[in-house]
C-alpha positions as a printed NumPy array, in Angstrom:
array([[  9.124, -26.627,  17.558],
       [ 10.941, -24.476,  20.044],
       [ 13.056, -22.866,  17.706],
       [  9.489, -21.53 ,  16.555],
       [  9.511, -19.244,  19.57 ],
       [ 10.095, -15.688,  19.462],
       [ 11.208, -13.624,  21.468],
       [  9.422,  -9.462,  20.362],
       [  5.517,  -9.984,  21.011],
       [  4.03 ,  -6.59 ,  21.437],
       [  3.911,  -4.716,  18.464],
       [  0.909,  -2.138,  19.855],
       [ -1.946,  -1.906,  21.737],
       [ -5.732,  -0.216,  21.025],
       [ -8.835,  -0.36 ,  22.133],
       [-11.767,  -1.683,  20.64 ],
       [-15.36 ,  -1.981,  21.872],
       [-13.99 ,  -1.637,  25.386],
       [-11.036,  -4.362,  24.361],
       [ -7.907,  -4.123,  23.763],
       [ -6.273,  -6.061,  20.947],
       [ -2.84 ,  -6.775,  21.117],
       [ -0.555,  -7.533,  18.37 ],
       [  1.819, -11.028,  18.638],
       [  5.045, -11.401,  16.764],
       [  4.612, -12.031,  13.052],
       [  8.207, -13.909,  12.228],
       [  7.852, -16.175,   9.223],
       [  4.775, -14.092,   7.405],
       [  5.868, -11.307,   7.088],
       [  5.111, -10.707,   3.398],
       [  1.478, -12.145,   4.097],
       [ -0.172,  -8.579,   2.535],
       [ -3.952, -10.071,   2.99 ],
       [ -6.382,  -8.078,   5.06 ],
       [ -8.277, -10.164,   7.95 ],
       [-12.079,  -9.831,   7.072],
       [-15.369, -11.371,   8.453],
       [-18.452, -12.817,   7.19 ],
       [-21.861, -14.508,   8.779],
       [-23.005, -15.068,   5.405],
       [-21.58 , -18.75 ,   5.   ],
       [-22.705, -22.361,   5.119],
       [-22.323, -22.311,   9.141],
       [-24.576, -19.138,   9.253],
       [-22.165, -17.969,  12.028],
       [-19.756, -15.179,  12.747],
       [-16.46 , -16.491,  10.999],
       [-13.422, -14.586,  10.967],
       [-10.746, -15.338,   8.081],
       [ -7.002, -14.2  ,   6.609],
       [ -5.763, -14.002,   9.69 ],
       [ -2.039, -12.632,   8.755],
       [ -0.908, -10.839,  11.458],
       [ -1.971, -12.736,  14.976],
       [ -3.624, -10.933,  17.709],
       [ -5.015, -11.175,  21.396],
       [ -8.65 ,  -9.692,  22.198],
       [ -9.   ,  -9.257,  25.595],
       [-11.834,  -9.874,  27.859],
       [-10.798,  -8.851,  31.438],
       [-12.864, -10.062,  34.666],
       [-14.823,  -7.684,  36.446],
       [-12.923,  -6.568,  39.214],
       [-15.264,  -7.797,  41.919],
       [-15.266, -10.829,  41.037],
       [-11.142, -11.153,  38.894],
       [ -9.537, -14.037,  40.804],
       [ -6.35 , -13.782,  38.934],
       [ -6.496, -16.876,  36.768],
       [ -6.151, -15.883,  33.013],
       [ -6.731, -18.392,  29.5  ],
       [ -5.981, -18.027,  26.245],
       [ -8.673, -19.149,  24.252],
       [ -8.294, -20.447,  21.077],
       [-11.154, -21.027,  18.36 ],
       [-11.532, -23.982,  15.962],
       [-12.118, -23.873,  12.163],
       [ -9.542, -26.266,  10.318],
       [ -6.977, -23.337,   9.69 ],
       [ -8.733, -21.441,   7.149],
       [-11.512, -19.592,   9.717],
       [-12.082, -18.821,  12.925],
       [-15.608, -19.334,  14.88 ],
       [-15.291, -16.337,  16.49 ],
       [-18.169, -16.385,  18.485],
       [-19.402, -19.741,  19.806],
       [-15.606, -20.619,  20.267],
       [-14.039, -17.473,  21.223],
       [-15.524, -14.732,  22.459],
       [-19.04 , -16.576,  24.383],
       [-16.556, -18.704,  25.771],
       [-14.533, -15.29 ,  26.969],
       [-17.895, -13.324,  28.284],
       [-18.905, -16.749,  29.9  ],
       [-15.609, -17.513,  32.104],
       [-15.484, -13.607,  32.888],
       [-18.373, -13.893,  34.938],
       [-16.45 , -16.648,  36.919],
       [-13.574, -14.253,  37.209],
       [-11.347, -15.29 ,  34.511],
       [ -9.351, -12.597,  32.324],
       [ -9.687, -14.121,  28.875],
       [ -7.738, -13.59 ,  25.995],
       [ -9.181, -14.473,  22.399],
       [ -6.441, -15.176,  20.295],
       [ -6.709, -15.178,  16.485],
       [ -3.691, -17.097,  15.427],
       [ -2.274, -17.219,  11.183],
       [ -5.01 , -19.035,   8.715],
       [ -4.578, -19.934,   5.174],
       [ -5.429, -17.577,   2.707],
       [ -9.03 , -16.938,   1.401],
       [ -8.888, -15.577,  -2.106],
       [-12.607, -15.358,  -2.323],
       [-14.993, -14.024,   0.331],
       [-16.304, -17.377,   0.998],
       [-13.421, -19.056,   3.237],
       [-16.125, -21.816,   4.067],
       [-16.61 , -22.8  ,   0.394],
       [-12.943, -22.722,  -0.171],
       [-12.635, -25.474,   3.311],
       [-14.69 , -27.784,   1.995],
       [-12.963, -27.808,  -1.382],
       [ -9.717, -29.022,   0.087],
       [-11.321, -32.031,   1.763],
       [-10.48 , -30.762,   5.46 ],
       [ -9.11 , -33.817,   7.647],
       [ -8.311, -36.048,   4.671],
       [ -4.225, -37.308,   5.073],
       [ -3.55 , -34.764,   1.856],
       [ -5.098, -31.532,   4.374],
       [ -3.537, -32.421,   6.979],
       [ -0.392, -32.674,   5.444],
       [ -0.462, -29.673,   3.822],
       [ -1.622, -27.351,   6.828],
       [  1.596, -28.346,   8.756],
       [  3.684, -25.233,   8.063],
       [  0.25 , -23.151,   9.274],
       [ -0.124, -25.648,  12.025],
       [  3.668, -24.426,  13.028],
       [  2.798, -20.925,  13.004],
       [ -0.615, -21.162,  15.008],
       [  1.216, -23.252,  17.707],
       [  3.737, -20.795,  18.108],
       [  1.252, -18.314,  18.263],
       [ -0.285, -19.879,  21.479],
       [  3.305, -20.257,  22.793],
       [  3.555, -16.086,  22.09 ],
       [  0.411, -15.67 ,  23.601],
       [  1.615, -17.825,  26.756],
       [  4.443, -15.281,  27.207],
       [  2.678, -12.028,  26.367],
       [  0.299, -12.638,  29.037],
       [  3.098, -13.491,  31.757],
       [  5.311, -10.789,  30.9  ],
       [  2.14 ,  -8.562,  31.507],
       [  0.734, -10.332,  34.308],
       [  0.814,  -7.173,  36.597],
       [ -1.069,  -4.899,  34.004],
       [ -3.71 ,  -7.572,  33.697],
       [ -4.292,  -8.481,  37.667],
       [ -3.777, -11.623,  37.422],
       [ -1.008, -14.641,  38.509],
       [  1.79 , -15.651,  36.689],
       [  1.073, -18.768,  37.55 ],
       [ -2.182, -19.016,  36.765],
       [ -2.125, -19.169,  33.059],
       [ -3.727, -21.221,  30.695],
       [ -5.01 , -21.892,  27.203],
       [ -8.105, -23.505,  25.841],
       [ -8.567, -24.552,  22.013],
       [-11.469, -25.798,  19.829],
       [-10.925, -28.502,  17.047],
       [ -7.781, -26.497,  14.845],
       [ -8.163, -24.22 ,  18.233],
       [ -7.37 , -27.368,  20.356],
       [ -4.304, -28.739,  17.777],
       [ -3.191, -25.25 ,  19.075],
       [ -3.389, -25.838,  23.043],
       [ -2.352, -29.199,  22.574],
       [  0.869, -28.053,  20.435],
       [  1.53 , -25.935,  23.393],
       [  1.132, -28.44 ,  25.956],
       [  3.682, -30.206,  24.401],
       [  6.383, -28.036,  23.259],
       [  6.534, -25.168,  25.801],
       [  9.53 , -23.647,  27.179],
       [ 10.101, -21.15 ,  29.775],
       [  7.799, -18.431,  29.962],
       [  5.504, -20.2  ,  27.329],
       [  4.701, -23.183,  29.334],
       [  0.669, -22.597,  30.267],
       [ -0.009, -23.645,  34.017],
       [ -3.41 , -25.486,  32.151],
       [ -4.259, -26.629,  28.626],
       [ -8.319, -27.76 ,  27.92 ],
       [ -7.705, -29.236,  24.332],
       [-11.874, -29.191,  23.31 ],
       [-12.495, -31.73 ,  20.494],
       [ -8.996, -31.163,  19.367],
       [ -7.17 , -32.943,  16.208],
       [ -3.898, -33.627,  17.538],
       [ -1.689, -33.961,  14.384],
       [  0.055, -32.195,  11.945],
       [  2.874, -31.147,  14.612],
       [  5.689, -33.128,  15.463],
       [  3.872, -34.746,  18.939],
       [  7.332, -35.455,  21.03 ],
       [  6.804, -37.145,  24.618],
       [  4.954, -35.785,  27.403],
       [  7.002, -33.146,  29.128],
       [  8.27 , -33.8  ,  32.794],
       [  6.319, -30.674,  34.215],
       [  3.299, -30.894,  32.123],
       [  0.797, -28.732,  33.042],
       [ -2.705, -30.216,  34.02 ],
       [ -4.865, -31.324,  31.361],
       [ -8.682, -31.657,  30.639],
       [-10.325, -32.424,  27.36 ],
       [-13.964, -32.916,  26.178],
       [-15.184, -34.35 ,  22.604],
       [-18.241, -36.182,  21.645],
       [-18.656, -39.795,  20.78 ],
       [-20.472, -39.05 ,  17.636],
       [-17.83 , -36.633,  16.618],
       [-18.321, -36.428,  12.841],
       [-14.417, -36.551,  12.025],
       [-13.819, -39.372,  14.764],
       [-11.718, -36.297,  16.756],
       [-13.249, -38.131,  20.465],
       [-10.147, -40.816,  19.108],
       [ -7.511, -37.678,  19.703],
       [ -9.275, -36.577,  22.744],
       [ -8.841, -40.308,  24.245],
       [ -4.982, -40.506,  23.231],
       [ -4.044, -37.319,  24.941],
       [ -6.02 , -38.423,  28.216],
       [ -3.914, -41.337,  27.956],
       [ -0.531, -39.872,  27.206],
       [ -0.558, -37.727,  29.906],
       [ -2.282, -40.41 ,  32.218],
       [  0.295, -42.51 ,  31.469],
       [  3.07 , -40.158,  32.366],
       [  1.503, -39.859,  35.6  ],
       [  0.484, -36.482,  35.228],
       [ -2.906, -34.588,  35.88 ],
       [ -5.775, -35.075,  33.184],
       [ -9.299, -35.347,  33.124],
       [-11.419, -37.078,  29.88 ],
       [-15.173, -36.214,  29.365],
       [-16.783, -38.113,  26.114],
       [-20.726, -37.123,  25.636],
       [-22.289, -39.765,  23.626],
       [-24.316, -36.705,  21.91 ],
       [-23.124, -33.53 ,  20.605],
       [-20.779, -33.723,  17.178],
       [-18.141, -31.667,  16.447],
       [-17.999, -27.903,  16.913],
       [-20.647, -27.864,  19.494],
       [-18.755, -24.563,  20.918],
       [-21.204, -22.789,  23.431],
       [-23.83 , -23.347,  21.022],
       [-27.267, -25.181,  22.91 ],
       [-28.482, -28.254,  21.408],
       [-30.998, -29.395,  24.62 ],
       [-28.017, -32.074,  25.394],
       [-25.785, -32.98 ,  28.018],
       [-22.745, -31.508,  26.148],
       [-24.493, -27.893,  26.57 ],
       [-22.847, -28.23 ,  30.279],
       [-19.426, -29.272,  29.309],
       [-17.767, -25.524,  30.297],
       [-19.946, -26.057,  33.539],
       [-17.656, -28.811,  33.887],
       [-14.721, -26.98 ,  32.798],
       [-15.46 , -24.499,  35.512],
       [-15.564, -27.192,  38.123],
       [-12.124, -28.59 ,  37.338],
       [-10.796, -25.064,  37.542],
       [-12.151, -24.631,  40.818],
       [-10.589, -28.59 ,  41.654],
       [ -7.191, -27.479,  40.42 ],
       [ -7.263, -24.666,  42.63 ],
       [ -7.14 , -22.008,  39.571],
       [-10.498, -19.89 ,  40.873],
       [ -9.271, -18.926,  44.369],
       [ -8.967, -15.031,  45.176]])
């Protein structure tokens, strides 16, 4: 996976509804022609974004009253062919500003849509069946390496950002959390995240080597009645980095299913970045 890493990451720089968006190193897709759209008209009735060809960072920086220097990458779920934009990507950004976090929503390389109903076109290729998740490796590739550009971008440009270079770290939903977990694991350098918060993540489809020596901390959440059994993945990286005696934290709701994002459903699992927040402040990642 390393030899996945690249080194040319900023390509430009704009601003958008009072973000920026940068651009990340497309090597590998570059004849990907497709336009990046979104719809909320689909069977989620959600805010889905889709054709991601060229990846990008949207970022959410921390008022300065409250900016403590700690930055995340934040990485939204949706098997590879979408992205849920909002409920795992930019609430999650808006919500950890307030704590004083500088996020930064990345929108990492999807499969092609060919219709303007990506969601349709998901649940025709029988997401999470051995034949998917065989087939999504090469996209799996270029999403990790993706996070590992986003790693870099954002310590390169620490000063610009006020924030720590050593206070850096990624968060993933579902496909968003194969992403931080991919990271976690196959770092190097610059890339390595100082935190990784795998969130109901599949962890597959990547070649999964040992824990590194100087893994960074780890916490990861999933619920019990996960509909594709992803609580399983959540357990096995508690336990691989457990078992290399390195930092991790497990929380398993017995209510929520999958996706649950920062959408409310009157259940314990509504807390879980409450939680999040808390091991932050533990790991010493929210002081001024």
């Amino acid at each position: 996976m390393k030899s996945f890493i690249v080194v040319a990451f900023l390509l430009y720089v704009i601003p958008i509804n009072a973000q920026k968006i940068i651009a990340l190193d497309n090597k590998g897709s570059e004849k990907w022609d497709w336009n990046e759209k979104e719809t909320s008209v689909n069977a989620f009735n959600a805010r889905l974004v889709y054709n991601v060809s060229h990846p990008t960072l949207t970022v959410f920086p921390a008022d300065s009253a409250v900016a403590n220097g700690t930055a995340i990458i934040i990485c939204p779920g949706g098997a590879f062919q979408i992205l849920s934009i909002e409920s795992e990507g930019y609430e999650v950004a808006k919500w950890l500003n307030k704590k004083g976090v500088t996020a930064f929503v990345l929108k990492y390389r999807l499969a092609h849509s060919v219709t303007n109903d990506p969601v349709k076109e998901l649940f025709a290729k029988q997401p999470n069946t051995e034949k998917f998740n065989e087939e999504i490796k090469p996209l799996v590739a270029f999403a990790i390496t993706d996070g590992l550009n986003a790693i870099t971008y954002v310590r390169k440009h620490a000063v610009d950002y006020n924030i720590a270079g050593n206070r850096i770290g990624i968060i993933g939903f579902s496909a968003g959390g194969t992403v931080a977990a991919g990271v976690a694991y196959t770092y190097s350098g610059e890339s390595r995240p100082d935190f990784a918060a795998p969130i109901y993540p599949y962890v597959g489809s990547f070649a999964k080597s040992t824990v590194p020596a100087d893994a960074p901390p780890l916490f990861t959440i999933a619920a019990a009645d996960d509909q594709f059994g992803f609580d399983k993945h959540a357990i096995r990286l508690y336990e691989d980095w457990l078992g290399s005696k390195h930092v991790a934290e497990l929380h398993i709701y017995a209510k929520g299913g999958h996706g649950f994002g920062m959408h409310k459903q009157n259940l314990p699992v509504d807390n879980w970045i409450e939680a999040f927040n808390e091991w932050l402040i533990q790991q010493g990642f929210e002081k001024k």
